[in-house]
C-alpha positions as a LaTeX table, in Angstrom:
\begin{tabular}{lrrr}
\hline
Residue & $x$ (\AA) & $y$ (\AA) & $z$ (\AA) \\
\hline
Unk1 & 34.50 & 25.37 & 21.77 \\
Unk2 & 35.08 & 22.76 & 18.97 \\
Unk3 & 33.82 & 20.00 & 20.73 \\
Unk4 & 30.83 & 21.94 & 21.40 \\
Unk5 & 30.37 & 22.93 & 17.62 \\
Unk6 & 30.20 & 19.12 & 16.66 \\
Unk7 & 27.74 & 18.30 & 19.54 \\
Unk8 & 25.33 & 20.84 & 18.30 \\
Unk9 & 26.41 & 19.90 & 14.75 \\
Unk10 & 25.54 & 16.20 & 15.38 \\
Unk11 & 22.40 & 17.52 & 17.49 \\
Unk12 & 20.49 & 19.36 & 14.54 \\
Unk13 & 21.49 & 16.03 & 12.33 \\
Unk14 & 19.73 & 13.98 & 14.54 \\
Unk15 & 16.49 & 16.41 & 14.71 \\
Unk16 & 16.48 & 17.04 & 11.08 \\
Unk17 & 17.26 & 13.08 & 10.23 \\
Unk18 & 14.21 & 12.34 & 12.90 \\
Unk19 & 11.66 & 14.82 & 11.43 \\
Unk20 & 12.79 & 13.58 & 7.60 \\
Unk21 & 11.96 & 9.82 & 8.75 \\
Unk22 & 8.86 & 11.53 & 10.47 \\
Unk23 & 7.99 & 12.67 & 6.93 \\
Unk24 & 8.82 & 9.46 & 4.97 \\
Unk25 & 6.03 & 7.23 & 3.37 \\
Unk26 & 8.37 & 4.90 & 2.00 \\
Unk27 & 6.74 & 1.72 & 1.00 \\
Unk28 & 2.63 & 0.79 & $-0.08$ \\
Unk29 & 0.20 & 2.44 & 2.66 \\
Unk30 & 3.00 & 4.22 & 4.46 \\
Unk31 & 6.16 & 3.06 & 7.18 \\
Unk32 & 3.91 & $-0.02$ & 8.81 \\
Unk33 & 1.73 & $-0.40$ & 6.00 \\
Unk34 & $-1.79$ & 0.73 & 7.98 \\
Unk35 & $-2.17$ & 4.05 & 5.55 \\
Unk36 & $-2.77$ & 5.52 & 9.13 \\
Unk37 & $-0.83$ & 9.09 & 9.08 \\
Unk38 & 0.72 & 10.48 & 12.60 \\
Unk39 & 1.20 & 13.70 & 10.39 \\
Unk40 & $-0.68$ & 16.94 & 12.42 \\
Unk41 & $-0.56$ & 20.44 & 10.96 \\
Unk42 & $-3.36$ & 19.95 & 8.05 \\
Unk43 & $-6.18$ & 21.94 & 6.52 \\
Unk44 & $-8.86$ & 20.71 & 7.89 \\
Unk45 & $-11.01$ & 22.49 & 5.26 \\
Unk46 & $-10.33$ & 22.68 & 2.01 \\
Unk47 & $-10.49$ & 25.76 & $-0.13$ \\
Unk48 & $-13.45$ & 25.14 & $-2.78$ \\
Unk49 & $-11.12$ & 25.20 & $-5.82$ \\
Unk50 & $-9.22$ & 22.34 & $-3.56$ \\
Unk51 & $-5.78$ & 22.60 & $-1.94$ \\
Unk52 & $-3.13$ & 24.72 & $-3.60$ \\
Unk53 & $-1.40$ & 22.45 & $-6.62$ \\
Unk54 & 2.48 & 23.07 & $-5.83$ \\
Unk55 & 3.93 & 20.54 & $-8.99$ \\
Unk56 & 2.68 & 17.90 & $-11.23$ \\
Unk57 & 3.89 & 16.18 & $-14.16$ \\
Unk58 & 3.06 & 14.33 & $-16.76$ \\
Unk59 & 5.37 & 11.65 & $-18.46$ \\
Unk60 & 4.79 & 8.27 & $-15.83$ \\
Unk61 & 2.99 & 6.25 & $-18.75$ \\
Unk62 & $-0.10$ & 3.89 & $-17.66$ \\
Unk63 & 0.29 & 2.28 & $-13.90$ \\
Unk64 & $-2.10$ & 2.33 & $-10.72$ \\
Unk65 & 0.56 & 1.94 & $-8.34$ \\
Unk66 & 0.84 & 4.74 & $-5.97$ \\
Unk67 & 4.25 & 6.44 & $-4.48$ \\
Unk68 & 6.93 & 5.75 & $-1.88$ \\
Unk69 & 8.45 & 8.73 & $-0.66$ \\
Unk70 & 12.08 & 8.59 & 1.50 \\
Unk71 & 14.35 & 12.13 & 2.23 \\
Unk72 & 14.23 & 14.21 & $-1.25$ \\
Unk73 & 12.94 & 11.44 & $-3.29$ \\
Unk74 & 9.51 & 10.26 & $-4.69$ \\
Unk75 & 9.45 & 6.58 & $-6.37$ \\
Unk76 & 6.83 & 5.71 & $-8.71$ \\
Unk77 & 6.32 & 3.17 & $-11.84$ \\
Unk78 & 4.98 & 3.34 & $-15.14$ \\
Unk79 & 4.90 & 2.06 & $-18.61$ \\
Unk80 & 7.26 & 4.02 & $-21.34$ \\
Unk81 & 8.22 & 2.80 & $-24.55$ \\
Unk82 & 6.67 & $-1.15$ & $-23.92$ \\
Unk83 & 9.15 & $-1.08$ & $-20.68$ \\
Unk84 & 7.61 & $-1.22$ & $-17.69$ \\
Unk85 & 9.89 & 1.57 & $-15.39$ \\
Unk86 & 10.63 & 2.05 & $-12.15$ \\
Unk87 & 10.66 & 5.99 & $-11.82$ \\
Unk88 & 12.66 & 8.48 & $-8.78$ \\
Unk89 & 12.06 & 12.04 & $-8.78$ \\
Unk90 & 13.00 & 14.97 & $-7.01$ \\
Unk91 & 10.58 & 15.08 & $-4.09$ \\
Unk92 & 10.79 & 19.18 & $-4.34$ \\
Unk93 & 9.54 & 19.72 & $-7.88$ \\
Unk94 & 8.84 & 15.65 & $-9.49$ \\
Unk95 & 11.69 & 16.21 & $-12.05$ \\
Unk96 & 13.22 & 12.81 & $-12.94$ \\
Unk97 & 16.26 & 11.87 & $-11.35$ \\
Unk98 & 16.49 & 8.41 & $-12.69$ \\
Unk99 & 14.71 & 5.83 & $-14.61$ \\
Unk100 & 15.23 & 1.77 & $-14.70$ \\
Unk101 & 13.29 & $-0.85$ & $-16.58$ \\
Unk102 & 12.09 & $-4.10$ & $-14.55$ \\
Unk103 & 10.98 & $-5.60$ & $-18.21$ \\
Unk104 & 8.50 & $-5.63$ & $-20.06$ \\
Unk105 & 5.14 & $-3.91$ & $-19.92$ \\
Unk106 & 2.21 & $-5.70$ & $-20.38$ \\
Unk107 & $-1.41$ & $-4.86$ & $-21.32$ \\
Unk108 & $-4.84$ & $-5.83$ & $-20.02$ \\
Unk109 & $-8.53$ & $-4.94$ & $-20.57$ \\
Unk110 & $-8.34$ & $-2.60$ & $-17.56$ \\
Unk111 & $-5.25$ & $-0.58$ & $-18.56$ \\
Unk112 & $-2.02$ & $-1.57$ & $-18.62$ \\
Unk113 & 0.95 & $-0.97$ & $-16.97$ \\
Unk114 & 2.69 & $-1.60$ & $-13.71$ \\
Unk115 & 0.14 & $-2.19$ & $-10.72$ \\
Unk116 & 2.61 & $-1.99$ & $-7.71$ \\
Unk117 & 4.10 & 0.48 & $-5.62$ \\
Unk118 & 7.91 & 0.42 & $-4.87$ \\
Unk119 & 9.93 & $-0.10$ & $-1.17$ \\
Unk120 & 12.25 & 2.42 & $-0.20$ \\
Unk121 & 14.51 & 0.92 & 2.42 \\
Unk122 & 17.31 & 3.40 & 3.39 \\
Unk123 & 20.32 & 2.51 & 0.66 \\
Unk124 & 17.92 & 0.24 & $-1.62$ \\
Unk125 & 14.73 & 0.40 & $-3.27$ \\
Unk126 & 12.23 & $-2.67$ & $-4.25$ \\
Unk127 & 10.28 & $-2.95$ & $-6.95$ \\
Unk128 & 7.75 & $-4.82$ & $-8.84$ \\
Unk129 & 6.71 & $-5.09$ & $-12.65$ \\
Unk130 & 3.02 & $-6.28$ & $-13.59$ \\
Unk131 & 4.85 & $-9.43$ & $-15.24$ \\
Unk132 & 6.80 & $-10.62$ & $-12.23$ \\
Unk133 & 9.86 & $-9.12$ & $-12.62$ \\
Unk134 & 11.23 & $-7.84$ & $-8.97$ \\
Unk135 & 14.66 & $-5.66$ & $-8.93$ \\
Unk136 & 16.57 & $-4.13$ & $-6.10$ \\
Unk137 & 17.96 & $-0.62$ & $-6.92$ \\
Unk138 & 20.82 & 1.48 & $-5.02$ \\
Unk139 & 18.48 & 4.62 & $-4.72$ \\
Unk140 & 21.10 & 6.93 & $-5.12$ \\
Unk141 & 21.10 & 5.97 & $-9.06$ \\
Unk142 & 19.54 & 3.04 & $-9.68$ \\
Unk143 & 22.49 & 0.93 & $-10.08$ \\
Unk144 & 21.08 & $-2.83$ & $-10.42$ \\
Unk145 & 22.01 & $-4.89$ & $-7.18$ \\
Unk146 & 19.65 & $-8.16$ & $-8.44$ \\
Unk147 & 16.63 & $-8.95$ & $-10.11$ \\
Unk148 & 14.54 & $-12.36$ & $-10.32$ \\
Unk149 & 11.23 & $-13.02$ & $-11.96$ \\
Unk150 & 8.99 & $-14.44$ & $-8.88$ \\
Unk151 & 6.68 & $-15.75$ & $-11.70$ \\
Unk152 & 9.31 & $-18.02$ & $-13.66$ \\
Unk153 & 11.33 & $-19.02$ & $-10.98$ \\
Unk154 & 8.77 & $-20.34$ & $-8.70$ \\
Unk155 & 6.71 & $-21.29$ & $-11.20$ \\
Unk156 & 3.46 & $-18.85$ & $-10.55$ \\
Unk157 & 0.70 & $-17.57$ & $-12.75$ \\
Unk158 & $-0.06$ & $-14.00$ & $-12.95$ \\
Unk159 & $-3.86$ & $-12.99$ & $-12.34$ \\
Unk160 & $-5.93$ & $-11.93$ & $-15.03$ \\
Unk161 & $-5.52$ & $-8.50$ & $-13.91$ \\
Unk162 & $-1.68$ & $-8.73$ & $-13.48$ \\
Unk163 & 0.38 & $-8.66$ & $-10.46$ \\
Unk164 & $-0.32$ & $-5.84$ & $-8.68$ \\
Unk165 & 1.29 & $-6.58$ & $-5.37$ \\
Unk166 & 4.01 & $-4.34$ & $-3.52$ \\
Unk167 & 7.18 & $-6.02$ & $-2.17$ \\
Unk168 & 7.45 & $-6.45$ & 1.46 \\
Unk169 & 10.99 & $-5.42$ & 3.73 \\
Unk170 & 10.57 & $-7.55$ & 6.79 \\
Unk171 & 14.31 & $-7.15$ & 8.50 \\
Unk172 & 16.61 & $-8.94$ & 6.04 \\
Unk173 & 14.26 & $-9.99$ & 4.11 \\
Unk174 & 12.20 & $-9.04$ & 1.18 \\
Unk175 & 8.57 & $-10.83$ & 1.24 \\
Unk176 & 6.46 & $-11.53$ & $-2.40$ \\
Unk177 & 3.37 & $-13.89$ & $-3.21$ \\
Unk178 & 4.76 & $-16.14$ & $-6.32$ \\
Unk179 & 1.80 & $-17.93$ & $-6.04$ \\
Unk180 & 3.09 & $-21.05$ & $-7.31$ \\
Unk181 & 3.64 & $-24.59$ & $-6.19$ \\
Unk182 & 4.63 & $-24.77$ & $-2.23$ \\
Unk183 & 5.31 & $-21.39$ & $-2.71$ \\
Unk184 & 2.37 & $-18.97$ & $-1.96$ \\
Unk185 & 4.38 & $-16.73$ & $-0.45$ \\
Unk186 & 8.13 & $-16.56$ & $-0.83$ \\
Unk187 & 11.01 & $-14.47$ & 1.58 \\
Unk188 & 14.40 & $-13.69$ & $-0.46$ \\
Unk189 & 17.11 & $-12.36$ & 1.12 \\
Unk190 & 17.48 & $-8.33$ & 0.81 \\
Unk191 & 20.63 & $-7.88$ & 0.13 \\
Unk192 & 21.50 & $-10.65$ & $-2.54$ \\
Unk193 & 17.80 & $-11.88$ & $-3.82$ \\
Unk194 & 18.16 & $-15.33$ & $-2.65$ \\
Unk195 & 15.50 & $-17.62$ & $-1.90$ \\
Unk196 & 15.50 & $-18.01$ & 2.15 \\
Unk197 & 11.96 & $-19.76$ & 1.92 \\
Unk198 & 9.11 & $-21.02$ & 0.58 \\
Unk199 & 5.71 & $-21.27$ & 1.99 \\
Unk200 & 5.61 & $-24.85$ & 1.72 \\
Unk201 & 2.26 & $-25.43$ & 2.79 \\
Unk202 & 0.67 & $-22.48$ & 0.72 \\
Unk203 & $-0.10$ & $-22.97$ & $-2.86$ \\
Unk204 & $-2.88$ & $-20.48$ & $-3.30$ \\
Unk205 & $-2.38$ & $-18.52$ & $-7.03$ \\
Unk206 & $-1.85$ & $-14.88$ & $-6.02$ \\
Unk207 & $-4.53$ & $-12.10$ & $-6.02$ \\
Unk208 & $-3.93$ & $-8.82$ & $-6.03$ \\
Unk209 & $-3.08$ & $-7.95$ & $-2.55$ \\
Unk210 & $-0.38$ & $-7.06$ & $-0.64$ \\
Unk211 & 1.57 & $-8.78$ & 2.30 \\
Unk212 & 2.03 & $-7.45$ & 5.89 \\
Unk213 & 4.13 & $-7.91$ & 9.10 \\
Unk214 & 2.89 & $-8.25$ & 12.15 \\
Unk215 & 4.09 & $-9.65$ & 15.95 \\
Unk216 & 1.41 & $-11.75$ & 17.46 \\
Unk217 & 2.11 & $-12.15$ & 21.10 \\
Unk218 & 5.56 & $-12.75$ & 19.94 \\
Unk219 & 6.05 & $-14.37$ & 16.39 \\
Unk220 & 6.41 & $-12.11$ & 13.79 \\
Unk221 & 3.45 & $-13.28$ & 11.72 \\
Unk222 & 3.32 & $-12.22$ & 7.82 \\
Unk223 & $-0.45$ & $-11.81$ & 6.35 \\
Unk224 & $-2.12$ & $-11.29$ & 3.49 \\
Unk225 & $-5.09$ & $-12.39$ & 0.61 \\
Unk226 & $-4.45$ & $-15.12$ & $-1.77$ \\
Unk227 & $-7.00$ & $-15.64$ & $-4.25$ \\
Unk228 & $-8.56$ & $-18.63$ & $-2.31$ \\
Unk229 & $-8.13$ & $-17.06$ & 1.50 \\
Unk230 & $-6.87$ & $-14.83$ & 4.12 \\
Unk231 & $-3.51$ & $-16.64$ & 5.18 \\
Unk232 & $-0.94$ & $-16.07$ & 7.71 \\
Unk233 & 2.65 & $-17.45$ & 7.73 \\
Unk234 & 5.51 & $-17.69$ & 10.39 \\
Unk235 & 7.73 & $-14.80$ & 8.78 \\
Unk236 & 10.74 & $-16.67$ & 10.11 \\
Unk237 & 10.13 & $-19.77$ & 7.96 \\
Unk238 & 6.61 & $-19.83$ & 5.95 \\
Unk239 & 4.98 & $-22.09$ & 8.06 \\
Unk240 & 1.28 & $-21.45$ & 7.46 \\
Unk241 & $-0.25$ & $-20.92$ & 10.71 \\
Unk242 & $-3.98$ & $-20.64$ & 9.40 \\
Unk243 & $-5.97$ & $-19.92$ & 6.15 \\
Unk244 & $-9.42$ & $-18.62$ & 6.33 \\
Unk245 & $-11.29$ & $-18.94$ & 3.26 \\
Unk246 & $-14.74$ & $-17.35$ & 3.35 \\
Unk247 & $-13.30$ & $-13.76$ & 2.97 \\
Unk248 & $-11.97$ & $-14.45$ & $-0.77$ \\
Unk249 & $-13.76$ & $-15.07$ & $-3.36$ \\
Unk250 & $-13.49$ & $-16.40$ & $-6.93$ \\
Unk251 & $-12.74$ & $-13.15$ & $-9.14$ \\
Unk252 & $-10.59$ & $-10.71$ & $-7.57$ \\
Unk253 & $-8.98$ & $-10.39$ & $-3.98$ \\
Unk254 & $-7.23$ & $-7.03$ & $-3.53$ \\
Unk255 & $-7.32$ & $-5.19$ & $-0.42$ \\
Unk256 & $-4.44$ & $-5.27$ & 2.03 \\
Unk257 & $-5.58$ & $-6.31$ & 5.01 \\
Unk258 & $-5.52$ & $-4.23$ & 8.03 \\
Unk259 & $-4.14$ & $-6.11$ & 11.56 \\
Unk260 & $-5.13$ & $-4.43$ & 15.29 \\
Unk261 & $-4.91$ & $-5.25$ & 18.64 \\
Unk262 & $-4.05$ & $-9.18$ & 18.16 \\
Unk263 & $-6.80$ & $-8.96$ & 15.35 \\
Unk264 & $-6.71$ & $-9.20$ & 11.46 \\
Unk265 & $-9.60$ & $-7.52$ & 9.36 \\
Unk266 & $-10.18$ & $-9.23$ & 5.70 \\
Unk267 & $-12.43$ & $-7.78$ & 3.49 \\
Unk268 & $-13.21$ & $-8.27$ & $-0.58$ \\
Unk269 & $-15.99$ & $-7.30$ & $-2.96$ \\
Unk270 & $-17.83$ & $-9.19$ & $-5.44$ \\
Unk271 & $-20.92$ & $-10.28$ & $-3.01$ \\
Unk272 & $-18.26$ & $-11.55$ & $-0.31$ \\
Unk273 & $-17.76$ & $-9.17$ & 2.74 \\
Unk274 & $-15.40$ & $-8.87$ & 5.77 \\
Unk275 & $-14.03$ & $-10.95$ & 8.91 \\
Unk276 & $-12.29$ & $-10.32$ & 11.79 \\
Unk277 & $-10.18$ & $-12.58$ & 12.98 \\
Unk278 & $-9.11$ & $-12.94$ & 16.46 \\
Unk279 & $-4.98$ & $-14.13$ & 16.86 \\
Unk280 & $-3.75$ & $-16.11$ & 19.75 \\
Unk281 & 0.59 & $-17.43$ & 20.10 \\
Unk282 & 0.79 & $-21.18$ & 21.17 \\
Unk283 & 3.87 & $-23.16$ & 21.13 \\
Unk284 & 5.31 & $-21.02$ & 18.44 \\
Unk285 & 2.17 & $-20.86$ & 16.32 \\
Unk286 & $-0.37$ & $-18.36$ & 15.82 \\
Unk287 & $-3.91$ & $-19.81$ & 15.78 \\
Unk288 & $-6.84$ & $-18.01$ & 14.23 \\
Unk289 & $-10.44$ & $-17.64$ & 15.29 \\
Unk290 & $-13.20$ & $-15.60$ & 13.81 \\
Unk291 & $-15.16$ & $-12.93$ & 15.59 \\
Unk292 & $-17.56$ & $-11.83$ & 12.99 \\
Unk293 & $-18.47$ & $-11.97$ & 9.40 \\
Unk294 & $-20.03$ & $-9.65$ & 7.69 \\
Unk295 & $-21.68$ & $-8.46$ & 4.13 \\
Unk296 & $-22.25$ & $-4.63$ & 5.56 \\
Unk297 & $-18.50$ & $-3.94$ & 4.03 \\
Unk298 & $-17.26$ & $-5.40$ & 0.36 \\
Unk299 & $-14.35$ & $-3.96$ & $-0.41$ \\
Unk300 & $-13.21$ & $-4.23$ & $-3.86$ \\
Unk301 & $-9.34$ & $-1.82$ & $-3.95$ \\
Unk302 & $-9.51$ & 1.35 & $-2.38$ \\
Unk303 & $-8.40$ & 0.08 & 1.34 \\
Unk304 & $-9.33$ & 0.05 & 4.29 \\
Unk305 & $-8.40$ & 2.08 & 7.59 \\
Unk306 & $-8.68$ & 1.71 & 11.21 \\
Unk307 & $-8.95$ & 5.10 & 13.62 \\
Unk308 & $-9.70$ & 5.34 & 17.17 \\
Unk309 & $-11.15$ & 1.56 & 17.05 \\
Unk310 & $-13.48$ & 2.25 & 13.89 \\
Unk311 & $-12.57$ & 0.64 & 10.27 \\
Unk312 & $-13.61$ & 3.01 & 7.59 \\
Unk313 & $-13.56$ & 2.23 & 3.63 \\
Unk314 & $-15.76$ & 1.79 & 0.75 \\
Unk315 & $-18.02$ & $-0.90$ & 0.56 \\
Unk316 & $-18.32$ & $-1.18$ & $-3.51$ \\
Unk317 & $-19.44$ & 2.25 & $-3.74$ \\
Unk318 & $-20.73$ & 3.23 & $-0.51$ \\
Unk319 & $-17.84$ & 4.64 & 2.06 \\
Unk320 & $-18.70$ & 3.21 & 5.21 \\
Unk321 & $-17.66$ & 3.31 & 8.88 \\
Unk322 & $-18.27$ & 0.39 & 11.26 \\
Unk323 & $-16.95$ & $-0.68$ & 14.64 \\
Unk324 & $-13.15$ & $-2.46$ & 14.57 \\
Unk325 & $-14.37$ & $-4.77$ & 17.57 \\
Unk326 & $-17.91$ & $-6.54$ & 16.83 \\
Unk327 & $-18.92$ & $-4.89$ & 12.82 \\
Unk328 & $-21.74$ & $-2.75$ & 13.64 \\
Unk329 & $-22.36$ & $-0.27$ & 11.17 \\
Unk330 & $-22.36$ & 3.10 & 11.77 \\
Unk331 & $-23.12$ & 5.37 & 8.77 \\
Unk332 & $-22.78$ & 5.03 & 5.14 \\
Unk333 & $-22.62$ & 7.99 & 2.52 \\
Unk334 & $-22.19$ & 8.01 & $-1.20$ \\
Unk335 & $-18.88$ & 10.30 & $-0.67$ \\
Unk336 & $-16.92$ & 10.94 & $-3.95$ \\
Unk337 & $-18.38$ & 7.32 & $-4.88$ \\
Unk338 & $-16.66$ & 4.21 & $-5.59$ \\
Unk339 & $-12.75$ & 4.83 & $-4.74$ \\
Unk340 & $-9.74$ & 4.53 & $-2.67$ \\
Unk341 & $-8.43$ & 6.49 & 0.60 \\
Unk342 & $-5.69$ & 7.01 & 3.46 \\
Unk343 & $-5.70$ & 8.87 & 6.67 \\
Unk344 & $-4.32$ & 11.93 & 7.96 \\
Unk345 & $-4.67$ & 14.62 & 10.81 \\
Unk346 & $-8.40$ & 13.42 & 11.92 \\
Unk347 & $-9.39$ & 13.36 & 8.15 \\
Unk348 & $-9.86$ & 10.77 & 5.10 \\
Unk349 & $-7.82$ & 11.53 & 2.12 \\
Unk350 & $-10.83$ & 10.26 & $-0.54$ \\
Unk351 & $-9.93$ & 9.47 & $-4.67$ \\
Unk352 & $-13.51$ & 8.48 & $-5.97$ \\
Unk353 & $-12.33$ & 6.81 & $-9.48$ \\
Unk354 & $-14.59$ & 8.88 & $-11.22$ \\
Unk355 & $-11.76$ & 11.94 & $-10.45$ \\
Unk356 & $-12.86$ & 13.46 & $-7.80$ \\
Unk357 & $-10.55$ & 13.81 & $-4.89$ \\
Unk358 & $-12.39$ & 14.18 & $-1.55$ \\
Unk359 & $-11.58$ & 15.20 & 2.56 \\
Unk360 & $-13.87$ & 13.86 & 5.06 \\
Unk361 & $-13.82$ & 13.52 & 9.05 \\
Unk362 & $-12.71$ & 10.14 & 10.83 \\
Unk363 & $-16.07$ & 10.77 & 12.27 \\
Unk364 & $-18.21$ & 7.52 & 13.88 \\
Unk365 & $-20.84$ & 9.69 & 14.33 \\
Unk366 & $-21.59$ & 10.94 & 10.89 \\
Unk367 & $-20.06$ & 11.54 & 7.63 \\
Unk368 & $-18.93$ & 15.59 & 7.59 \\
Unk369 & $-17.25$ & 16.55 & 3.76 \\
Unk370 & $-14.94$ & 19.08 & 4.36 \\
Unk371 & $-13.79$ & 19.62 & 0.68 \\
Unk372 & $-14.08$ & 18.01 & $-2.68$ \\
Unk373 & $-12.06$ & 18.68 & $-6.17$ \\
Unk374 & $-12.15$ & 16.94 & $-9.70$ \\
Unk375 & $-8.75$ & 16.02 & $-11.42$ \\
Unk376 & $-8.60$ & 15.74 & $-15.52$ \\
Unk377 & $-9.85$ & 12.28 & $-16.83$ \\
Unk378 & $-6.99$ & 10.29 & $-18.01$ \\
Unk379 & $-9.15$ & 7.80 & $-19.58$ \\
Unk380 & $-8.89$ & 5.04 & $-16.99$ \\
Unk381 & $-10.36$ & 5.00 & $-12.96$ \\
Unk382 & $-8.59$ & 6.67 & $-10.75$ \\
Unk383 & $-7.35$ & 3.39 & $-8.69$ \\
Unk384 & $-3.83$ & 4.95 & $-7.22$ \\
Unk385 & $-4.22$ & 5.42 & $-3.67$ \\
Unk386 & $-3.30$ & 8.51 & $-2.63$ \\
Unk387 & $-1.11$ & 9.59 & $-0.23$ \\
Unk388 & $-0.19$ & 12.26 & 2.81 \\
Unk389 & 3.15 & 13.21 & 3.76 \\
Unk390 & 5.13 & 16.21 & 4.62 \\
Unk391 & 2.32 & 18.71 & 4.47 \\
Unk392 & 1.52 & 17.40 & 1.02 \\
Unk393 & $-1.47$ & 15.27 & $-0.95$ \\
Unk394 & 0.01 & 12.99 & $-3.35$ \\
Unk395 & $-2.43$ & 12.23 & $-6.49$ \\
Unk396 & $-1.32$ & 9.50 & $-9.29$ \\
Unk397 & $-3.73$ & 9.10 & $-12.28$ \\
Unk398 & $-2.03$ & 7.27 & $-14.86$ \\
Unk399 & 0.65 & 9.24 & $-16.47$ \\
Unk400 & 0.00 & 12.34 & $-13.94$ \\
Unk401 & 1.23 & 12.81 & $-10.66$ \\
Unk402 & 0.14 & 16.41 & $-9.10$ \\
Unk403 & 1.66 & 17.49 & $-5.62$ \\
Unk404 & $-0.97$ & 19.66 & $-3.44$ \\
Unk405 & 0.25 & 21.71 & $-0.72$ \\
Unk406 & $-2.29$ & 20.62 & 2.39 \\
Unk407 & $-0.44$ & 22.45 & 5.46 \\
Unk408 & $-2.31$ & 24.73 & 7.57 \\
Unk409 & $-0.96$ & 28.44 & 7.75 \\
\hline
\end{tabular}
């Protein structure tokens, strides 16, 4: 009878640990970084007040980055008090449960404030500030394990909008763009914060984007935007495998970009456009050819998303959908306007950054609004992206973080 207790005991921790991971958005754009939801169970129309507002709160300080969530805990940063702060509250109700400085906060034109989101990582959590200062945390009260400045120690610049990249956890290590000398992108080691390698063949300054993982055919392949090109290195040394440059352009490269069947999508604003690149292993390397180019999508932050072989996101301020595999076009709408977005339950999650939150079907046929809302100015865009998870929509604007209950009855 005992032995049966702990097998059902050890059962229902294994169901509730799997549905708690199933629930987890730890990291920037959710567990493999494609702010694709498998979450079912939504509204998929929203009352016209919007969704039911369960918590929100108040005291983050400036910041754009969005939120990592892991078990009962939310992470978030903000400025407070010229720090810049790496926040973790109580997922059921956003009280704090801890606060730890990175550094110092820094101001820009734009608003100021961290720009990053943090990396939850079972025991750990990673975090950026908008000066270069990355820490490792013990989550369960952020005790210091290490902290470096990427900035100093590999001699990068930060972008005229500051750093507004979020770490990386590929295995053991934890991946950043330093942007410096031989060392666009650099891999530390996760546990300690040592250097494991440099990009050597990589000196592109940083933008504003931030790195993924990906296994072409094979090798693990880490991507991302530098301010000169879209780049991908061998994640188990840096070896740049390719850099294509006409995707970037000279003011601001931001959004992640988005990698599908053995293919890579770019995209950036300011009169660029988008590519798709098509991947292909040899001898160890991954080789890069383009499939199309296109000016039909400029996207300047908000993201991008791929569903059932379509890529929808906004194209400066139009949200438009076009086909993953060759870039046809296949509607655009004005939507909430100019803004940011993530995917859930057959719907897009839309933030316009004039304040008004937005849910819209994954739809190639035409765009179908399903329910719009307006959140309190805060004085700056709304630039967080917002996220899904648990039943719940997840809206940062500067200081304010509101929780919305989204679950279908």
């Amino acid at each position: 009878m005992r032995l049966l207790k702990l097998l059902l005991a050890f059962i229902g921790s294994f169901i509730v640990t799997g549905m708690a991971a199933d629930r987890d958005w730890p990291q920037w754009h959710g567990p493999d970084r494609t702010n694709v939801s498998t979450e079912t169970g939504l509204l998929k129309q929203w009352p016209q007040a919007g969704p039911p507002m369960i918590w929100s709160i108040f005291n983050l300080g400036q910041g754009y980055g969005s939120i990592a969530i892991q078990g009962d805990r939310v992470y978030v940063q903000g400025a407070h008090a010229g720090k810049s702060i790496v926040f973790c509250l109580n997922r059921a109700d956003g009280k704090t449960v801890w606060m730890k400085s990175l550094g110092r906060s820094l101001d820009q034109d734009k608003g100021g404030g961290p720009r990053g989101t943090p990396t939850a990582d079972g025991e750990r959590v990673y975090a950026m500030s908008e000066d270069g200062d990355l820490a490792c945390f013990l989550t369960k009260d952020g005790s210091l394990v290490w902290a470096r400045n990427i900035l100093r120690e590999f001699n990068g610049t930060n972008p005229n909008w500051l750093i507004s990249e979020s770490p990386l956890i590929d295995r053991n290590n934890v991946i950043v763009t330093p942007g410096g000398n031989k060392a666009g992108i650099a891999a530390l080691d996760k546990m300690t914060g040592k250097t494991v390698w440099t990009a050597s063949e990589l000196s592109d300054p940083a933008a504003y984007s931030s790195c993924i993982v990906a296994d072409v055919q094979g090798v693990r392949t880490i991507m991302t935007l530098t301010s000169k090109a879209g780049v991908g290195v061998r994640a188990s040394d840096g070896k740049l495998m390719w850099r294509y440059e006409r995707v970037a352009n000279d003011t601001a490269n931001v959004t992640t970009p988005v990698f599908f069947k053995d293919k890579v999508f770019y995209t950036s604003a300011y009169n660029t456009g988008c590519a798709l690149l098509r991947l292909k292993a040899e001898n160890g390397e991954v080789k890069a050819e383009e499939v199309y180019f296109s000016k039909e999508l400029m996207n300047h932050h908000g993201g991008v998303v791929v569903v059932n072989g379509y890529v929808y996101g906004f194209s400066n301020a139009i949200l438009t959908c076009m086909q993953f595999e060759t870039g046809k076009v296949m509607w655009k709408n004005r939507s909430v306007g100019k803004g940011c977005l993530t995917y859930a339950d057959g719907n897009l999650y839309l933030l316009g950054e004039g304040n008004t939150v937005g849910l819209a079907e994954a739809n190639p046929s035409a765009y179908m609004e399903k329910g719009r809302f307006q959140i309190a100015d805060q004085g700056w865009p709304s630039w967080a992206h917002p996220v899904v998870c648990g039943g719940r929509l997840y809206i940062r604007n500067q200081g304010v973080l509101a929780c919305y209950d989204i679950k279908a009855k």
